[in-house]
Biotite code that builds the C-alpha atoms (Angstrom):
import biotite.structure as struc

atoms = struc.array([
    struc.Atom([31.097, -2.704, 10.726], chain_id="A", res_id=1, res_name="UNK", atom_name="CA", element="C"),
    struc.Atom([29.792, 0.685, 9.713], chain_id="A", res_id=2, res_name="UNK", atom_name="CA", element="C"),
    struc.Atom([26.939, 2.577, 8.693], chain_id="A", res_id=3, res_name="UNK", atom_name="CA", element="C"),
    struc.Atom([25.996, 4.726, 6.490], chain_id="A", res_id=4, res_name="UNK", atom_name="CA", element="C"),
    struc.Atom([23.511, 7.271, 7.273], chain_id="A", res_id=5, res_name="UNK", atom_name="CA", element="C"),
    struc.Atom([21.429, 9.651, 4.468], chain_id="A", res_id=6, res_name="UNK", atom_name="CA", element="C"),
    struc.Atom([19.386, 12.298, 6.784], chain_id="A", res_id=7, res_name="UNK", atom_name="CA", element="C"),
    struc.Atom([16.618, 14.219, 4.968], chain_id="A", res_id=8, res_name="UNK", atom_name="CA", element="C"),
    struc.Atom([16.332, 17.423, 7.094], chain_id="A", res_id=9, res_name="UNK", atom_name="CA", element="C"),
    struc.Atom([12.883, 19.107, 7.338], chain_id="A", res_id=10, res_name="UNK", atom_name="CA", element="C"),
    struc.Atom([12.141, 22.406, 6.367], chain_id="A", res_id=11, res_name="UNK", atom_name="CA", element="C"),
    struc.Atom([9.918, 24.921, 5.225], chain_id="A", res_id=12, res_name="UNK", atom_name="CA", element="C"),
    struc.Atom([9.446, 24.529, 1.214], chain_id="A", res_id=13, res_name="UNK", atom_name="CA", element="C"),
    struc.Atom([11.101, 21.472, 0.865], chain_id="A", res_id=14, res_name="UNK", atom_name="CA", element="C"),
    struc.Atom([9.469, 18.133, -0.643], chain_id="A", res_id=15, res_name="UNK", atom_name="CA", element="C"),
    struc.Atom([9.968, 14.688, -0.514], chain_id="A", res_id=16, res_name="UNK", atom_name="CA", element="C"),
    struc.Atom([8.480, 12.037, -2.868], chain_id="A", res_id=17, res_name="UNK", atom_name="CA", element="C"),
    struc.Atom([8.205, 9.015, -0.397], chain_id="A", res_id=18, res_name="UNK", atom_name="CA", element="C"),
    struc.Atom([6.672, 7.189, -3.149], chain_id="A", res_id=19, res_name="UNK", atom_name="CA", element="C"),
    struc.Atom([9.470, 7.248, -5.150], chain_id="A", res_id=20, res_name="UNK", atom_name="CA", element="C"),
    struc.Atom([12.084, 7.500, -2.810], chain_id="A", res_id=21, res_name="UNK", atom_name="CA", element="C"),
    struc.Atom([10.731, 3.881, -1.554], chain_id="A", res_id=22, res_name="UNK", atom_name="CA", element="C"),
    struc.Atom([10.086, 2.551, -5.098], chain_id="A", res_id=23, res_name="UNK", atom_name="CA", element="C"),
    struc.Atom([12.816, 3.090, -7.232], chain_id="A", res_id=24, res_name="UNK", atom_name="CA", element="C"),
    struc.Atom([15.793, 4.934, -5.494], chain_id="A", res_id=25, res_name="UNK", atom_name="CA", element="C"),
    struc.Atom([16.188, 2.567, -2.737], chain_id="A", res_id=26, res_name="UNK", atom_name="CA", element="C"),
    struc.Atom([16.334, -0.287, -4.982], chain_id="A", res_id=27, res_name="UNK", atom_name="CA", element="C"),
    struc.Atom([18.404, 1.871, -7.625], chain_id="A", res_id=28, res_name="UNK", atom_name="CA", element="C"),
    struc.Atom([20.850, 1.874, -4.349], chain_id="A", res_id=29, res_name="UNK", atom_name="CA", element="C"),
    struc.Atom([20.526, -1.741, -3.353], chain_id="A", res_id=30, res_name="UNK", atom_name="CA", element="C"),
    struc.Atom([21.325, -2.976, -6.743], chain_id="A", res_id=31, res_name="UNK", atom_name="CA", element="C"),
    struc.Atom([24.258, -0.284, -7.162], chain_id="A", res_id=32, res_name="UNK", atom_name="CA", element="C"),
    struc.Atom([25.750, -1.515, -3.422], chain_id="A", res_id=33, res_name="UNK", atom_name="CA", element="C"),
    struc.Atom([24.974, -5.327, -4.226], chain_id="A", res_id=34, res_name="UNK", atom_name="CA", element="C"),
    struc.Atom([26.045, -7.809, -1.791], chain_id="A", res_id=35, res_name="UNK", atom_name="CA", element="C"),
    struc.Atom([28.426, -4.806, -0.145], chain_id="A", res_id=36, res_name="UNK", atom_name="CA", element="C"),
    struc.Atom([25.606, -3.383, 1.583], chain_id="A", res_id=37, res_name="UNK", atom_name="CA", element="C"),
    struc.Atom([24.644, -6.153, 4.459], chain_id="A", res_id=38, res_name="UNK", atom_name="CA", element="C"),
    struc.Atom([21.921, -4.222, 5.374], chain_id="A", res_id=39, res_name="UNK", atom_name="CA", element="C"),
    struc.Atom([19.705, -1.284, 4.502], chain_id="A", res_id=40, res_name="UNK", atom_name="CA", element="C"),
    struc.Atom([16.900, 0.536, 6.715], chain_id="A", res_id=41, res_name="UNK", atom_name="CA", element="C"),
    struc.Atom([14.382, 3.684, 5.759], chain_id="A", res_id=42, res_name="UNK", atom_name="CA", element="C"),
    struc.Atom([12.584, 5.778, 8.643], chain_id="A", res_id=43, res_name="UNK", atom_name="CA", element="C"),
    struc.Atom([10.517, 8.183, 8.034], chain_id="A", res_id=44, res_name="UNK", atom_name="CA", element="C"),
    struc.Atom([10.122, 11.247, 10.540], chain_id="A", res_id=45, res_name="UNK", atom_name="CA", element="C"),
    struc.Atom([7.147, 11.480, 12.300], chain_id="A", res_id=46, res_name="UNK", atom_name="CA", element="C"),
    struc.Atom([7.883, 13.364, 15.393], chain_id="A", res_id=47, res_name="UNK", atom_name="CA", element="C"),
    struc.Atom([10.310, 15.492, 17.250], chain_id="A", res_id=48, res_name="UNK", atom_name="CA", element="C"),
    struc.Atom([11.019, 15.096, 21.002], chain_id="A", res_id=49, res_name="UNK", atom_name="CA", element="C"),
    struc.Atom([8.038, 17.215, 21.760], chain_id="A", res_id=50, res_name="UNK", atom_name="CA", element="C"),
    struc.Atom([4.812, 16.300, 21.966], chain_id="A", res_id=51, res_name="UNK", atom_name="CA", element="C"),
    struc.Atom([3.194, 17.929, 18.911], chain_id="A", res_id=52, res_name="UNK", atom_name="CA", element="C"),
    struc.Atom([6.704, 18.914, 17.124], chain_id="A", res_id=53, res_name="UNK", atom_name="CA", element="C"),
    struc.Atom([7.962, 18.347, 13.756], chain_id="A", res_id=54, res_name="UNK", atom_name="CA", element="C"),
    struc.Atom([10.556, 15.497, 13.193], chain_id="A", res_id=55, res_name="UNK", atom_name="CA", element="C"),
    struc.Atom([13.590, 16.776, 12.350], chain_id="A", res_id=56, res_name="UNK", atom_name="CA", element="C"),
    struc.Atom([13.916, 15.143, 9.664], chain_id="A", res_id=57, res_name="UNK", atom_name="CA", element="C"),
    struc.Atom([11.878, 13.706, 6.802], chain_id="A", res_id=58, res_name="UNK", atom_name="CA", element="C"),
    struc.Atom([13.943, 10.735, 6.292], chain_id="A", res_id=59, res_name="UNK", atom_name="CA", element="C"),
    struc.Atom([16.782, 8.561, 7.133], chain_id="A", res_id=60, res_name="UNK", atom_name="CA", element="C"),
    struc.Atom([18.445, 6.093, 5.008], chain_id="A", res_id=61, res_name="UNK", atom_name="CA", element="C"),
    struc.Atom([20.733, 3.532, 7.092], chain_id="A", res_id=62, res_name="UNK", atom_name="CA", element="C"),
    struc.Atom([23.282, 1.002, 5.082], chain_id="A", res_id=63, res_name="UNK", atom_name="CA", element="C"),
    struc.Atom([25.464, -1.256, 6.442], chain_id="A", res_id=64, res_name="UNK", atom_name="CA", element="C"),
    struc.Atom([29.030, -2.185, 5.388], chain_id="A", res_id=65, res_name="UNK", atom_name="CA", element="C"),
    struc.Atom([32.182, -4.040, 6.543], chain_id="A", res_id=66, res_name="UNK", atom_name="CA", element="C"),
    struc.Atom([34.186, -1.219, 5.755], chain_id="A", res_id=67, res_name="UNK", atom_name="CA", element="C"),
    struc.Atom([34.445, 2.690, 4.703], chain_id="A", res_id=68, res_name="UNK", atom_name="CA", element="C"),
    struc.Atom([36.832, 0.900, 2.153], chain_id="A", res_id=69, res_name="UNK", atom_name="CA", element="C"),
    struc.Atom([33.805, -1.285, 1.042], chain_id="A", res_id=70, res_name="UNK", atom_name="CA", element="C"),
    struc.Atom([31.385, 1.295, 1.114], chain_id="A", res_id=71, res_name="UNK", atom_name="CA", element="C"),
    struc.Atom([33.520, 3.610, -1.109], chain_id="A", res_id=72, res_name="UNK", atom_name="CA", element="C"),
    struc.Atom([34.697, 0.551, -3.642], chain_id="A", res_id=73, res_name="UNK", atom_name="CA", element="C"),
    struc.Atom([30.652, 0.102, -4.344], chain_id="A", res_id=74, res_name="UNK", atom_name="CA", element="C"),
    struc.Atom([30.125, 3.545, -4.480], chain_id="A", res_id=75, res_name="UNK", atom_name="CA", element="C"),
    struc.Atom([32.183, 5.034, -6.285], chain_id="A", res_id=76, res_name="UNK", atom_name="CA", element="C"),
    struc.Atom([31.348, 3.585, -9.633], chain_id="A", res_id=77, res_name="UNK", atom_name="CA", element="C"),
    struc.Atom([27.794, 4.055, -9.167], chain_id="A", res_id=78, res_name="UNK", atom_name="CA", element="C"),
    struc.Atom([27.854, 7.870, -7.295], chain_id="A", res_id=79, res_name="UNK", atom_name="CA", element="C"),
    struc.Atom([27.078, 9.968, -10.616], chain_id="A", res_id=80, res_name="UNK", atom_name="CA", element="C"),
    struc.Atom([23.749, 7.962, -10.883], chain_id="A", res_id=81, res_name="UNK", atom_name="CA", element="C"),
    struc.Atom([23.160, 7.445, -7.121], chain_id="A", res_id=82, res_name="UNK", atom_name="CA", element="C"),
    struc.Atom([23.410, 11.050, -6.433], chain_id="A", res_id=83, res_name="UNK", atom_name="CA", element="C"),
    struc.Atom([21.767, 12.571, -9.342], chain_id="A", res_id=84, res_name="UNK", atom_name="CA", element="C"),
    struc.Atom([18.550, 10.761, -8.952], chain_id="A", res_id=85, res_name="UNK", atom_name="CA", element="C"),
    struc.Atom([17.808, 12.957, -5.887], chain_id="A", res_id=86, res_name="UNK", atom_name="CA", element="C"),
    struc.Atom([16.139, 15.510, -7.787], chain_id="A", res_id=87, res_name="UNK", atom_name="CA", element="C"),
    struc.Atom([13.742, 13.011, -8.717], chain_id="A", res_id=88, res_name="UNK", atom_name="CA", element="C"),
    struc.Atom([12.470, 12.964, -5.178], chain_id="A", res_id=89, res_name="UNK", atom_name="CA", element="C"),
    struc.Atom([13.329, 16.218, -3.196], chain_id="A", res_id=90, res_name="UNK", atom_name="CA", element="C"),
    struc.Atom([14.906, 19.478, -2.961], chain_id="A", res_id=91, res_name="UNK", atom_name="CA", element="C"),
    struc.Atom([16.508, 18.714, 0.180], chain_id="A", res_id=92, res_name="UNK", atom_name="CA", element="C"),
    struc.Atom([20.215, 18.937, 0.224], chain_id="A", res_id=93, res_name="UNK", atom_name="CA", element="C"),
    struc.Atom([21.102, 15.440, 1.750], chain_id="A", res_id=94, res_name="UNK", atom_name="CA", element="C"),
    struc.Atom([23.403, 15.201, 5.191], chain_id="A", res_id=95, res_name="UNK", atom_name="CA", element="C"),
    struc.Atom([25.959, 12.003, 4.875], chain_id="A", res_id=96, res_name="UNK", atom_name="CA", element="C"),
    struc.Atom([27.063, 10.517, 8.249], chain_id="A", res_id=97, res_name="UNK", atom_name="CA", element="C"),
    struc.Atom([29.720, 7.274, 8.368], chain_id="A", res_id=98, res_name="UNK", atom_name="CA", element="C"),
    struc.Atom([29.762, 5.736, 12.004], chain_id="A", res_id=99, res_name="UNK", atom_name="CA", element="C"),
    struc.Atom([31.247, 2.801, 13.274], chain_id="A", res_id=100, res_name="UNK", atom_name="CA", element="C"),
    struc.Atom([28.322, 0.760, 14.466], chain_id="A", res_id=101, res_name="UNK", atom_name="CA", element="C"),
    struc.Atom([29.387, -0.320, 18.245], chain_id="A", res_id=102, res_name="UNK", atom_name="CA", element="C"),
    struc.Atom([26.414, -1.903, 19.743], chain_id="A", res_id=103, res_name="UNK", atom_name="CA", element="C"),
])
């Protein structure tokens, strides 16, 4: 099994529309994935490992998949809209992270 992780990093003049980011892109990407995607998590940063700091980052979007192979198959078709929808929600430049989920 792997994951795919979206991280939102935090920074000085850089938004984020939760709103819309929980109303109509994550469900733009669960339809898009379909049954590929097992399982999909949002988490919003709160904190960083200091009391009193910044998170990191302002979100993180976590899918699950059998497969790199079946993440790319039910990706690929949908990437043009997937990815240009982002500007409808931030100007942060998105980090993409694949891990094999162990535990």
């Amino acid at each position: 099994m792997i994951r795919v992780t979206v991280l939102y990093p935090a920074g000085d003049g850089q938004t984020f529309d939760m709103n819309y980011y929980l109303k109509t892109h994550i469900p733009l990407y669960q339809k898009r994935m379909g049954a590929a995607m097992t399982d999909v998590r949002v988490e919003q940063g709160i904190s960083g490992g200091t009391p009193g700091s910044a998170a990191p980052y302002v979100a993180l979007v976590h899918g699950t998949f059998e497969s790199v192979q079946t993440f790319e198959t039910a990706f690929a078709p949908h990437a043009a809209e997937i990815l240009g929808d982002i500007p409808n929600y931030t100007n942060i430049r998105p980090v993409l992270q694949i891990s094999e989920v162990l535990v």
